[in-house]
NUNUBA-569826 format. One record per residue: residue number from 0; residue in three letters; x, y, z of N, C-alpha, C in turn. Coordinates in Angstrom, 3 decimals. Layout:
REM residues N
+-----+------+----------+----------+----------+----------+----------+----------+----------+----------+----------+
!  nr ! rest !       nu !       nv !       nw !      cau !      cav !      caw !       cu !       cv !       cw !
+-----+------+----------+----------+----------+----------+----------+----------+----------+----------+----------+
! NUM !  ALA !        X !        Y !        Z !        X !        Y !        Z !        X !        Y !        Z !
...
+-----+------+----------+----------+----------+----------+----------+----------+----------+----------+----------+
This chain:
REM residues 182
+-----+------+----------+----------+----------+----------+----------+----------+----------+----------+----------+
!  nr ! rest !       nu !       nv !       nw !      cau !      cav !      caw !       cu !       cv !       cw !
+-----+------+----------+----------+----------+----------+----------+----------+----------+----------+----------+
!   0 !  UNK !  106.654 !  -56.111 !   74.884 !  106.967 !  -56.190 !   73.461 !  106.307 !  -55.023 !   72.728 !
!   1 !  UNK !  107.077 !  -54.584 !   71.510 !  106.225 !  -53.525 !   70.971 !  105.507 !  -53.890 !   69.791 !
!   2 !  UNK !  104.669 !  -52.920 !   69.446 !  103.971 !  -53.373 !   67.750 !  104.595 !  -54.606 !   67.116 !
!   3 !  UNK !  105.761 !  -54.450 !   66.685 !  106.709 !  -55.354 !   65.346 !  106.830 !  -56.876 !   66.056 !
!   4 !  UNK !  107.431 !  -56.246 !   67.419 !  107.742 !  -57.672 !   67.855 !  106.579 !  -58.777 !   68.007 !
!   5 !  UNK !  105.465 !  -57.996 !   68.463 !  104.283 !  -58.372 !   68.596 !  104.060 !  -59.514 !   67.456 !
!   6 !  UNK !  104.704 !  -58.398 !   66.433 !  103.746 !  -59.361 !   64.976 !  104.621 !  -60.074 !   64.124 !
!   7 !  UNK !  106.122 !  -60.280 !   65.227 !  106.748 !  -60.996 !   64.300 !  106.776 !  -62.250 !   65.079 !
!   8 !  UNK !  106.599 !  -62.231 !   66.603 !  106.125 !  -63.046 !   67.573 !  105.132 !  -63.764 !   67.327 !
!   9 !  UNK !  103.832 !  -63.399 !   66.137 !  102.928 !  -64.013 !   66.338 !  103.093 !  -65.026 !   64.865 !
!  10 !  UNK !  103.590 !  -64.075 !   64.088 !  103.593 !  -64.686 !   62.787 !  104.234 !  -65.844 !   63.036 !
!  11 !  UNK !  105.509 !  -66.237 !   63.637 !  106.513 !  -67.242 !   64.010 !  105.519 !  -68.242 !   65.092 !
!  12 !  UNK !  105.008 !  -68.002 !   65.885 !  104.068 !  -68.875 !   66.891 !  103.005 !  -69.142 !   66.688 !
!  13 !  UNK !  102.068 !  -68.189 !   65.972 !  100.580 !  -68.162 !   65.593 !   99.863 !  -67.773 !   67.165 !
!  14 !  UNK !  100.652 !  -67.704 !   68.109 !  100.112 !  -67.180 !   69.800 !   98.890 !  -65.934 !   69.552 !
!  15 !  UNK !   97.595 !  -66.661 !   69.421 !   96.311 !  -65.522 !   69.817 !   96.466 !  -64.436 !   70.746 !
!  16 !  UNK !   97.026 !  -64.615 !   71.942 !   97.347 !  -63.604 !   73.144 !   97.881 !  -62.501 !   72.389 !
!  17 !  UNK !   99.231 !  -62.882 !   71.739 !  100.030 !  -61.702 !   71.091 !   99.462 !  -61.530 !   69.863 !
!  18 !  UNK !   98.389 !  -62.062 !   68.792 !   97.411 !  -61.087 !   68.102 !   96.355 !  -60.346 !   68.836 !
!  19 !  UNK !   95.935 !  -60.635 !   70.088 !   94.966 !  -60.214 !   70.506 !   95.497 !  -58.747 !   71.309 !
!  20 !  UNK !   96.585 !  -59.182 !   72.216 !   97.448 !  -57.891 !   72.338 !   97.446 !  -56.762 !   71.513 !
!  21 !  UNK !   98.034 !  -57.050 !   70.036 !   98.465 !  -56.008 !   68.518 !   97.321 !  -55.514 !   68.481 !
!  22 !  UNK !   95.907 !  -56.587 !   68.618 !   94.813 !  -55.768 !   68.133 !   93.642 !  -55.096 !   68.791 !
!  23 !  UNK !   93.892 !  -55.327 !   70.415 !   92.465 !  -54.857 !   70.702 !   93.162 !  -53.238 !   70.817 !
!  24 !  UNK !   94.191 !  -52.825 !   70.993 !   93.914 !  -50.913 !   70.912 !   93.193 !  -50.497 !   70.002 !
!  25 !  UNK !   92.971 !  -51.358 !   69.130 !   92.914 !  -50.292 !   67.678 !   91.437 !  -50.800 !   67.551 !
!  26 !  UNK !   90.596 !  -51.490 !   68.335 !   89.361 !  -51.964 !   68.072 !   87.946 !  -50.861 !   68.134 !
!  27 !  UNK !   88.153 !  -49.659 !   68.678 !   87.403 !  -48.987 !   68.769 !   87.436 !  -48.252 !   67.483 !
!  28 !  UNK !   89.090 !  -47.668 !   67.155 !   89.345 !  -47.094 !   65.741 !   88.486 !  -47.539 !   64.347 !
!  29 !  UNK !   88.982 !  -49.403 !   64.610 !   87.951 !  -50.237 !   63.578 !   86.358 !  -49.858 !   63.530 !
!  30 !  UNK !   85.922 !  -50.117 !   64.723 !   84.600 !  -49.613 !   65.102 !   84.679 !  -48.420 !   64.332 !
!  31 !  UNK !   85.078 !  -47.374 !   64.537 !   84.401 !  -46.071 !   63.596 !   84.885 !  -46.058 !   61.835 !
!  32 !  UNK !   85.644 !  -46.658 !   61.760 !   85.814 !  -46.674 !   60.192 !   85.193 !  -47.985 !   59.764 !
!  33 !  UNK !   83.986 !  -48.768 !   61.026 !   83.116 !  -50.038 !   60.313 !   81.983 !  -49.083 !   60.300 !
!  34 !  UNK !   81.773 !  -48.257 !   60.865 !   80.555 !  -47.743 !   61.633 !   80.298 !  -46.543 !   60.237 !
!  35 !  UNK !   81.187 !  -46.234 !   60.259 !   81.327 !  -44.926 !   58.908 !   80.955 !  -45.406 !   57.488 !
!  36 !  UNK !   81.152 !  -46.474 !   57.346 !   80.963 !  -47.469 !   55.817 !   79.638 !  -48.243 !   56.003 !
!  37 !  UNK !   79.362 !  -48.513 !   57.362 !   78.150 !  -49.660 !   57.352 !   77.487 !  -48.869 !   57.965 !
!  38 !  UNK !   77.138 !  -47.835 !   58.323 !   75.955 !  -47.184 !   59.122 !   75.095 !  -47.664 !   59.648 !
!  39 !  UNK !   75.958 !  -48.882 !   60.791 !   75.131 !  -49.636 !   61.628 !   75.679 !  -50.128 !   62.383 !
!  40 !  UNK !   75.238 !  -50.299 !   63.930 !   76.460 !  -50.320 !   65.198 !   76.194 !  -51.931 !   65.255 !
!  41 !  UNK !   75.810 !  -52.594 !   64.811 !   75.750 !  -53.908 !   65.051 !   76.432 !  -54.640 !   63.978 !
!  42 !  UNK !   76.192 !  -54.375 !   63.025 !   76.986 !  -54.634 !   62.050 !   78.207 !  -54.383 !   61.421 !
!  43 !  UNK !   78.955 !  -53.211 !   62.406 !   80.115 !  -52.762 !   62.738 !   80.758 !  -53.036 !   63.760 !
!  44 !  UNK !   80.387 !  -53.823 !   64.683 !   80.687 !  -54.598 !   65.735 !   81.189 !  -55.802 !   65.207 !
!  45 !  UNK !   80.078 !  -56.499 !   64.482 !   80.551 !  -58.122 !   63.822 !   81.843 !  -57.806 !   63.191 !
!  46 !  UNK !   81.848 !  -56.671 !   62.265 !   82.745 !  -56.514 !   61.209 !   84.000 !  -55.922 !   61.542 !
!  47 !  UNK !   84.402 !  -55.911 !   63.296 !   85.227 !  -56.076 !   64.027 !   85.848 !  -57.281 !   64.129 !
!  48 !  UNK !   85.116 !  -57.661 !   65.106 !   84.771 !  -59.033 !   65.347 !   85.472 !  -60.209 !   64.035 !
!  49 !  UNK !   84.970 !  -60.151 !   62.819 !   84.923 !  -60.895 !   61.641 !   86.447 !  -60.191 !   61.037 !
!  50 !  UNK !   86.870 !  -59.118 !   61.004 !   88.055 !  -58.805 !   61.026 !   89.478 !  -59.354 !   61.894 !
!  51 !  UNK !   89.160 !  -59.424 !   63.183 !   90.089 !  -60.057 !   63.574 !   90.142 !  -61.508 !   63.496 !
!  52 !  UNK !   89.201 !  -62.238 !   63.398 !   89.167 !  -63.500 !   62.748 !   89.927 !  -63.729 !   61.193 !
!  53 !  UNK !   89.971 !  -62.894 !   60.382 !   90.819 !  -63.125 !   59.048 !   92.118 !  -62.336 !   59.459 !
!  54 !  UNK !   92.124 !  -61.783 !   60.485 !   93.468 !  -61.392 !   60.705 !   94.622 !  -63.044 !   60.843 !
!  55 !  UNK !   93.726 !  -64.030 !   61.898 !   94.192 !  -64.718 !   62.078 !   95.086 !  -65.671 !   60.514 !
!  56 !  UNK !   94.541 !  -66.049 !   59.702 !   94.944 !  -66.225 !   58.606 !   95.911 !  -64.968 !   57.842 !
!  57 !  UNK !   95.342 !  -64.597 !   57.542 !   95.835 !  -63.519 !   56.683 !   97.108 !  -62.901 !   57.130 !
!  58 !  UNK !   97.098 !  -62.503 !   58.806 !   98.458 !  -61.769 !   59.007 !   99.604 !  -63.243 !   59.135 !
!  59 !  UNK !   99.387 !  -63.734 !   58.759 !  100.774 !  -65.276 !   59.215 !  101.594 !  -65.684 !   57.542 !
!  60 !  UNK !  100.611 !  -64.832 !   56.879 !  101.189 !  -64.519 !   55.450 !  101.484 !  -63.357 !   54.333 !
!  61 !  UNK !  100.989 !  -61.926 !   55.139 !  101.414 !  -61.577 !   54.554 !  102.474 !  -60.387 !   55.670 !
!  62 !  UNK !  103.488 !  -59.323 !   54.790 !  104.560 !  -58.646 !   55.343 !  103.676 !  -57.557 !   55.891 !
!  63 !  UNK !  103.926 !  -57.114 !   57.031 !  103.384 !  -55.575 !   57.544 !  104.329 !  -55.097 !   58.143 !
!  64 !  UNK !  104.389 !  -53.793 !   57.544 !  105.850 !  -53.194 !   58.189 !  104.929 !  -51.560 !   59.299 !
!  65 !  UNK !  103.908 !  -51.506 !   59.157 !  102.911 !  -50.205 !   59.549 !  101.679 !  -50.482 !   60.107 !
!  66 !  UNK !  101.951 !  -51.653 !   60.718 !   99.904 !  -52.453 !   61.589 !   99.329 !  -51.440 !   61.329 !
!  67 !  UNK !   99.233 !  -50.440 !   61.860 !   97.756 !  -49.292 !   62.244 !   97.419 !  -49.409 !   60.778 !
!  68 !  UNK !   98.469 !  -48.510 !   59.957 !   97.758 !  -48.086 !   58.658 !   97.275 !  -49.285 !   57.702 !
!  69 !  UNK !   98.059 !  -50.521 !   57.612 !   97.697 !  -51.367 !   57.085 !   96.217 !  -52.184 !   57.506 !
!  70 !  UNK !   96.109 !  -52.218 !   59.119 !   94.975 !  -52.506 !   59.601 !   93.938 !  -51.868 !   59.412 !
!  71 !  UNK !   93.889 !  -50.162 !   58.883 !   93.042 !  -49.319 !   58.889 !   92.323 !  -49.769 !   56.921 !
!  72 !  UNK !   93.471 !  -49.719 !   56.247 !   92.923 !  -50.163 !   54.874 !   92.623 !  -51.175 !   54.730 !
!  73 !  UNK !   92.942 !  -52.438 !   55.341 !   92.301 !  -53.735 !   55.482 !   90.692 !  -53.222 !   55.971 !
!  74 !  UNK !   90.332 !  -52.621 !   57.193 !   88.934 !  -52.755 !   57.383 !   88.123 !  -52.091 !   56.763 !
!  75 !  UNK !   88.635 !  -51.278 !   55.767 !   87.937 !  -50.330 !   55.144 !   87.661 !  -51.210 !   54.010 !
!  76 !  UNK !   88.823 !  -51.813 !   53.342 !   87.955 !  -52.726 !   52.343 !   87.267 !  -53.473 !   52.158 !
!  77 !  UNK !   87.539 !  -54.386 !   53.249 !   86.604 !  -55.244 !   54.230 !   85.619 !  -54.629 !   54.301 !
!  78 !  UNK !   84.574 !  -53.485 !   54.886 !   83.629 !  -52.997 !   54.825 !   82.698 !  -52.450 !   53.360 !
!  79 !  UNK !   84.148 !  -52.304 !   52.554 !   83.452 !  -51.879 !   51.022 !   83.061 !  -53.559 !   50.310 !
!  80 !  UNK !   83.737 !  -54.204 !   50.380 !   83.136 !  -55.651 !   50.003 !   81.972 !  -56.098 !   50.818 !
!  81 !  UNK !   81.710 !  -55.658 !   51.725 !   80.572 !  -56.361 !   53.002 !   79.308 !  -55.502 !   51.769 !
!  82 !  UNK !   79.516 !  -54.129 !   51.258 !   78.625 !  -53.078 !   50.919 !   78.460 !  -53.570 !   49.679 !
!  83 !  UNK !   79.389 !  -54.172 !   48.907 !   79.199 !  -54.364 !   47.265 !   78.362 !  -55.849 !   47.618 !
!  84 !  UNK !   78.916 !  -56.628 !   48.678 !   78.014 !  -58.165 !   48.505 !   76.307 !  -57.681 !   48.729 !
!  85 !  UNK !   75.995 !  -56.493 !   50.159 !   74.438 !  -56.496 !   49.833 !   74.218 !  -55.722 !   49.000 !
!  86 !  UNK !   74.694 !  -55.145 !   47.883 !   74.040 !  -54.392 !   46.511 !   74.033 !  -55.687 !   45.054 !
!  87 !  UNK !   74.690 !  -56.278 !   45.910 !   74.727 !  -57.575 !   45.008 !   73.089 !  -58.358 !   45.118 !
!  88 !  UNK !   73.212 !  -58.789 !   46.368 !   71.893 !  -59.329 !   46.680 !   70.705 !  -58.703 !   46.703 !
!  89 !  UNK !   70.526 !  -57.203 !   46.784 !   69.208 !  -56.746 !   46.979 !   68.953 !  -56.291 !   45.007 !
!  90 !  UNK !   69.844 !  -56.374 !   44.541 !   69.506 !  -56.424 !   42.883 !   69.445 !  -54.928 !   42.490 !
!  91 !  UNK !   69.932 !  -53.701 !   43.515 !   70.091 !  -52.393 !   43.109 !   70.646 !  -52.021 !   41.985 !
!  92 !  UNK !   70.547 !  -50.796 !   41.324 !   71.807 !  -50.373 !   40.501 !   72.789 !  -50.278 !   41.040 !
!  93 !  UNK !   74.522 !  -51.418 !   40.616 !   75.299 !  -51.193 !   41.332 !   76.395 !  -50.174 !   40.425 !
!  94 !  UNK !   77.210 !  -49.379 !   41.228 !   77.711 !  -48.144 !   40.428 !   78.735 !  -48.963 !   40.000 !
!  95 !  UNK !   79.290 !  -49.838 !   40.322 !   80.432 !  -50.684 !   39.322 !   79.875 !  -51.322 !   38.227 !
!  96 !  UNK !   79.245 !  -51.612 !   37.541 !   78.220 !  -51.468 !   36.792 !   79.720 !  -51.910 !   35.214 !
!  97 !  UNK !   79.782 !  -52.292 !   34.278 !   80.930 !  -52.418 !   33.362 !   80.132 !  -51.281 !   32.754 !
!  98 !  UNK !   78.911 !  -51.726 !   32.070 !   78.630 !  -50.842 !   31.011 !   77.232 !  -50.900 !   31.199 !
!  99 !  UNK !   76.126 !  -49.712 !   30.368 !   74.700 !  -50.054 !   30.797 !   74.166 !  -51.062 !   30.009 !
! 100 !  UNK !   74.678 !  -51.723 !   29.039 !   73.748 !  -53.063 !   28.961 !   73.600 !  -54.138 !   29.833 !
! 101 !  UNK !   74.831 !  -54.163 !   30.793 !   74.193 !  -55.049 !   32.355 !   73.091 !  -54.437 !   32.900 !
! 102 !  UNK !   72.292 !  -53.045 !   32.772 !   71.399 !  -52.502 !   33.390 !   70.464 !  -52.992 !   33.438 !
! 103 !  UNK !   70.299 !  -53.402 !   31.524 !   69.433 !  -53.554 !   31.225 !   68.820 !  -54.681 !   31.522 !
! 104 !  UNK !   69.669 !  -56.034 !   32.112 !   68.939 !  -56.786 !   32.352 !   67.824 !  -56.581 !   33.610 !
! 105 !  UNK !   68.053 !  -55.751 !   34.311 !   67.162 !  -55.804 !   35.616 !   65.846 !  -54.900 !   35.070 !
! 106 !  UNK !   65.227 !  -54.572 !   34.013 !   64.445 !  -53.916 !   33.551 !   63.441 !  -54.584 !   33.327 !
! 107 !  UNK !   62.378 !  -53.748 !   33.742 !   61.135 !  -55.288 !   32.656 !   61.367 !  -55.634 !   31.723 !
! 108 !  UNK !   61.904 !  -55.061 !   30.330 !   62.145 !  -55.512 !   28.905 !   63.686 !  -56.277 !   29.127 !
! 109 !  UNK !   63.615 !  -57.536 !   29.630 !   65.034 !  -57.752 !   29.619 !   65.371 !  -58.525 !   28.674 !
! 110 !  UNK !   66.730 !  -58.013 !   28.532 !   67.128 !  -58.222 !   26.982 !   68.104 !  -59.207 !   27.501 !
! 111 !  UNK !   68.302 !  -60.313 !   26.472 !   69.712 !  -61.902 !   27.366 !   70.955 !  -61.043 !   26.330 !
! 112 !  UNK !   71.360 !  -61.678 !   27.088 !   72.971 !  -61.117 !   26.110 !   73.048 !  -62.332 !   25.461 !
! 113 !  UNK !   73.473 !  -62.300 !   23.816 !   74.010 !  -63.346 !   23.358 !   75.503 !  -63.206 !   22.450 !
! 114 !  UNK !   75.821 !  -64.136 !   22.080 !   77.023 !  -64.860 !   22.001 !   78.141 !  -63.731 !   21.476 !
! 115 !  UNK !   77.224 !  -63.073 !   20.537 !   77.693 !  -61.559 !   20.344 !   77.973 !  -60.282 !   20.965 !
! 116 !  UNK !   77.242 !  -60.209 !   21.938 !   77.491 !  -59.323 !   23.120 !   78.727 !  -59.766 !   24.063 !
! 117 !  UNK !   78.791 !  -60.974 !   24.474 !   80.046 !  -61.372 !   25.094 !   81.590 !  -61.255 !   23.726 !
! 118 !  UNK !   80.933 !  -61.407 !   22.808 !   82.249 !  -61.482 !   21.888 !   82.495 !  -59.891 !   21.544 !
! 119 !  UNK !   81.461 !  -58.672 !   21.546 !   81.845 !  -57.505 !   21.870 !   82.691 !  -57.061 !   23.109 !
! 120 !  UNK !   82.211 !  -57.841 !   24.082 !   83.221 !  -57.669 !   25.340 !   84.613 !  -57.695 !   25.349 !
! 121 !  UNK !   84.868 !  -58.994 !   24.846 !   86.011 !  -59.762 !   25.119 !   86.877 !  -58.869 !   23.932 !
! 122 !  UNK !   86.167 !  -58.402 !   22.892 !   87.249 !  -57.593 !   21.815 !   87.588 !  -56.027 !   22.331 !
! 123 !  UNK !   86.591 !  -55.792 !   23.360 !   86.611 !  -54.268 !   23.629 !   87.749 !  -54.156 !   25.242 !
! 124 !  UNK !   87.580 !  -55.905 !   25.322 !   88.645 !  -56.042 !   26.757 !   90.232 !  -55.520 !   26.372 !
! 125 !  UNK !   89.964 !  -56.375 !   25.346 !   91.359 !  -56.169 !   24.305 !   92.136 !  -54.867 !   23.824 !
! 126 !  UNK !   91.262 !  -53.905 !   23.886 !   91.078 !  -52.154 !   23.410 !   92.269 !  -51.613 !   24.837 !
! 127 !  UNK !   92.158 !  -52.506 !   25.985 !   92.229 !  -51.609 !   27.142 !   93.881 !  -52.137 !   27.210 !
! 128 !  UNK !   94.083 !  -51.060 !   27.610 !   96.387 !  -51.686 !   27.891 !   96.191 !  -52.396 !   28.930 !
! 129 !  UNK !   97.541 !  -53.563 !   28.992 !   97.498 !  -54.067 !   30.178 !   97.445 !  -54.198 !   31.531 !
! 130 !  UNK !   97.505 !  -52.674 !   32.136 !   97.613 !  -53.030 !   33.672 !   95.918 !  -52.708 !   33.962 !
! 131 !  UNK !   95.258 !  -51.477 !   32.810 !   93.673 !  -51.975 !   32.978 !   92.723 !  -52.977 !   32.491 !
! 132 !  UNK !   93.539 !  -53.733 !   31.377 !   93.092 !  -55.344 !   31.391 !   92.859 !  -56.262 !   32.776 !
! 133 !  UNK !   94.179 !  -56.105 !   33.470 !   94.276 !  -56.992 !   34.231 !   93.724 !  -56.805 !   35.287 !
! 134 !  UNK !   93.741 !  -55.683 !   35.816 !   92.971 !  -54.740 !   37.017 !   91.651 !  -55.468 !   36.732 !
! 135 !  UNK !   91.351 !  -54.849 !   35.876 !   89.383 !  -55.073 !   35.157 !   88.952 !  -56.356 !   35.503 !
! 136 !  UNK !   89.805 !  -57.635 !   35.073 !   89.156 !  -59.424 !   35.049 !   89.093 !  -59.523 !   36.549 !
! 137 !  UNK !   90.451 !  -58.804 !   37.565 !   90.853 !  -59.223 !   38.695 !   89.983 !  -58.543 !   39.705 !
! 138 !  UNK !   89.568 !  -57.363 !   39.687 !   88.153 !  -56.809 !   39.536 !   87.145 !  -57.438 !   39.793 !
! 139 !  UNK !   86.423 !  -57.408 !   38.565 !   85.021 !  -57.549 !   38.262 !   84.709 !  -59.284 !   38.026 !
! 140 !  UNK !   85.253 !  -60.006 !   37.385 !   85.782 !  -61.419 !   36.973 !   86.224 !  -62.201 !   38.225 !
! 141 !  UNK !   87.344 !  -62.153 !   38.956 !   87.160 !  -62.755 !   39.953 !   87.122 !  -62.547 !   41.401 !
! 142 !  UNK !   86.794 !  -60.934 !   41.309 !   86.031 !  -60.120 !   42.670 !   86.750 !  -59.941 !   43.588 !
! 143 !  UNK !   88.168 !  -59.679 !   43.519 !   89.199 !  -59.560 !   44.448 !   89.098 !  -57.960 !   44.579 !
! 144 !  UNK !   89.878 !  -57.687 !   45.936 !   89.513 !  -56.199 !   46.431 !   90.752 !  -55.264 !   45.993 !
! 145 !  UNK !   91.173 !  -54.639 !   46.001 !   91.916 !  -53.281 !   45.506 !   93.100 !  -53.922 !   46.272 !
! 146 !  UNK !   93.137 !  -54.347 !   47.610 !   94.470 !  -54.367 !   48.102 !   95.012 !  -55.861 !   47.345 !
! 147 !  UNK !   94.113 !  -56.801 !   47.351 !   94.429 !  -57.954 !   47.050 !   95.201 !  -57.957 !   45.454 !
! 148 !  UNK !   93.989 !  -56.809 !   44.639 !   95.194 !  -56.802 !   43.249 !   96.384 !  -55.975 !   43.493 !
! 149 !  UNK !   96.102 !  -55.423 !   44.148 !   97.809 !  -54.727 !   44.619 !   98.324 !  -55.862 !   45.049 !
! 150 !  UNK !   98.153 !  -56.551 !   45.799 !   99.422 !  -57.592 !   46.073 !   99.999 !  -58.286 !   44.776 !
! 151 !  UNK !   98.548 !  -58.760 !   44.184 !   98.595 !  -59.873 !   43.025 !   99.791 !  -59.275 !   42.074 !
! 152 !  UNK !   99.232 !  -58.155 !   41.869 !  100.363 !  -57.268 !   40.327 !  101.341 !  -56.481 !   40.762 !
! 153 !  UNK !  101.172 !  -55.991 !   42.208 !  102.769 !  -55.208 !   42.376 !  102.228 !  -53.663 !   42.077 !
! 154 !  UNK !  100.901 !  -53.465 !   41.744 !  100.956 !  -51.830 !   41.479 !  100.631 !  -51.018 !   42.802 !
! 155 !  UNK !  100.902 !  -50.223 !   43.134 !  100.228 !  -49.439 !   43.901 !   98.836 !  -49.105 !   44.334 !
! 156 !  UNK !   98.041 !  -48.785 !   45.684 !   96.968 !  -48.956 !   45.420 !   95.939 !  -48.011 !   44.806 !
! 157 !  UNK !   96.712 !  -46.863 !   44.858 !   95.937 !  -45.824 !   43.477 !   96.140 !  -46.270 !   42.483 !
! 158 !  UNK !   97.125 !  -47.129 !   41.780 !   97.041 !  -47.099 !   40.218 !   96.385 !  -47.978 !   39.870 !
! 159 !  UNK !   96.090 !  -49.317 !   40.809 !   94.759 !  -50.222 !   40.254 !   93.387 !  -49.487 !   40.445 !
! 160 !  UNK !   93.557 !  -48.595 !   41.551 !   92.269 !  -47.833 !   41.343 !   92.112 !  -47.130 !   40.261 !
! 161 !  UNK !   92.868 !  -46.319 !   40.130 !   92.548 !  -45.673 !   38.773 !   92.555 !  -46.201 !   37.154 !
! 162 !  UNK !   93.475 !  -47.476 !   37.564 !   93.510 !  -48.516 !   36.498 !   91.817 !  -49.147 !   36.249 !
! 163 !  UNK !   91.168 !  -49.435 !   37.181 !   89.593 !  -50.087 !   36.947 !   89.195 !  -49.305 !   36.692 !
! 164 !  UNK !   88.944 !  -48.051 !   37.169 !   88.258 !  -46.945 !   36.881 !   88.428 !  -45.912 !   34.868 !
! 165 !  UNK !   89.468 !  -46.177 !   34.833 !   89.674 !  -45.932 !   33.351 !   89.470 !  -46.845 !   32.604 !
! 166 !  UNK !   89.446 !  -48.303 !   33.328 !   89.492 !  -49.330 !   32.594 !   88.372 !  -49.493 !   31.815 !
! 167 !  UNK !   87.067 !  -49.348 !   33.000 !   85.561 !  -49.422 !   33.075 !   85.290 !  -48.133 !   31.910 !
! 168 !  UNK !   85.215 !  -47.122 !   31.994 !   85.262 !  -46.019 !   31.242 !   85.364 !  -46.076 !   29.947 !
! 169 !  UNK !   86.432 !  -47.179 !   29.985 !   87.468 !  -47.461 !   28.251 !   86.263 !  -48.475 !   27.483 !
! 170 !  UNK !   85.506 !  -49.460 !   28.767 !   84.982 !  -50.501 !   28.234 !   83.398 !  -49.864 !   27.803 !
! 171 !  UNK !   83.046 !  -49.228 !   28.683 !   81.503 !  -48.746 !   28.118 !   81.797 !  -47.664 !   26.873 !
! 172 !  UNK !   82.473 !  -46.920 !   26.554 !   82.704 !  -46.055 !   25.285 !   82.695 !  -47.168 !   24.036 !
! 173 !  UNK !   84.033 !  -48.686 !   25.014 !   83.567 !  -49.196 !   23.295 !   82.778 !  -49.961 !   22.832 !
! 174 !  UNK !   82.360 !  -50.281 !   24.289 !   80.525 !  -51.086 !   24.026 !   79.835 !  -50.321 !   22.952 !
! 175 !  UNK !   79.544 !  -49.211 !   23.704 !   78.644 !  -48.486 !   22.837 !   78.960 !  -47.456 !   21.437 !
! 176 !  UNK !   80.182 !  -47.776 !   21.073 !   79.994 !  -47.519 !   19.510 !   80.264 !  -48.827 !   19.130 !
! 177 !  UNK !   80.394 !  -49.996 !   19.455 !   79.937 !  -51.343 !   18.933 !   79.144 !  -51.802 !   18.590 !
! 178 !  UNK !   78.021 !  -50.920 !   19.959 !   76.718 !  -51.329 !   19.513 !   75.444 !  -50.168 !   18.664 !
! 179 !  UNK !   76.609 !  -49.149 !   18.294 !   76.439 !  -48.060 !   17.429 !   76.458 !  -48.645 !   16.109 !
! 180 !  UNK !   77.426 !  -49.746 !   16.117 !   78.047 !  -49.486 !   14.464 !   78.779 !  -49.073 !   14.236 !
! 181 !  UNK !   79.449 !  -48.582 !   15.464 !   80.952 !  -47.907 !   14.466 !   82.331 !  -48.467 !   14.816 !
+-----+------+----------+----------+----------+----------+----------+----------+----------+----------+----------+
């Protein structure tokens, strides 16, 4: 059987053999684009490993018309979420960051946000057009990955990228003449 059949064989049966078939060529490939993001051979091993395990779910629902390349941006994001969860936990500056008054909380002088600061948010959310509205909540709000809002909205996966990325941009400018006064 080749690639397609492979994965249209499996999607229809759920048969491990014929995911395990589709996927061990490409397991070393994974290995260096886990190994390249996590700069760590053990932890690029799991994140093999832990990859083909959500393959199991994941490929029985959604369309792949290109395994390699699709498999290649799956583990890459997969590895950038593995990287944003420990910058999450070790309490670093994280560069997704909305604006620097989240900074500020990790400072000795920490300042709480109140009721007003969130109601600056939510009006400056408003500032941003819709596909970087929606990008932004789907984002940062409920922590879904670049491919996943590409599925969710239908955009491409540069334009939600560049959609958060202007989005974020749009939102700290109007933080801070909000919290200018102007």
């Amino acid at each position: 059987m080749n690639e397609k059949e492979l994965l249209q064989h499996y999607k229809m049966t759920g048969d491990l053999a014929a995911l395990g078939k589709l996927y061990s060529p490409y397991m070393s490939l994974l290995y260096g684009v886990c190994f390249k993001y996590l700069q760590d051979p053990d932890r690029s091993q799991d994140a093999v490993m832990q990859i083909f395990e959500e393959l199991i779910e994941k490929l029985r629902h959604y369309q792949v018309d290109n395994f390699k390349s699709w498999l290649h941006v799956y583990s890459k994001n997969y590895c950038l979420m593995q990287l944003r969860k420990d910058k999450r936990t070790t309490h670093v500056d994280i560069e997704d960051n909305l604006y620097e008054s989240e900074q500020k909380l990790h400072h000795a002088d920490e300042r709480k946000w109140e009721e007003r600061d969130f109601e600056k948010l939510e009006g400056c959310m408003q500032t941003l057009n819709y596909e970087q509205q929606a990008c932004v909540r789907l984002f940062y709000l409920e922590q879904k990955c670049y491919k996943d809002i590409s599925d969710l909205t239908g955009y491409e996966l540069n334009k939600v990228k560049s959609a958060i990325q202007n989005g974020k941009r749009n939102l700290k400018i109007c933080m801070e003449r909000k919290e200018n006064g102007k």
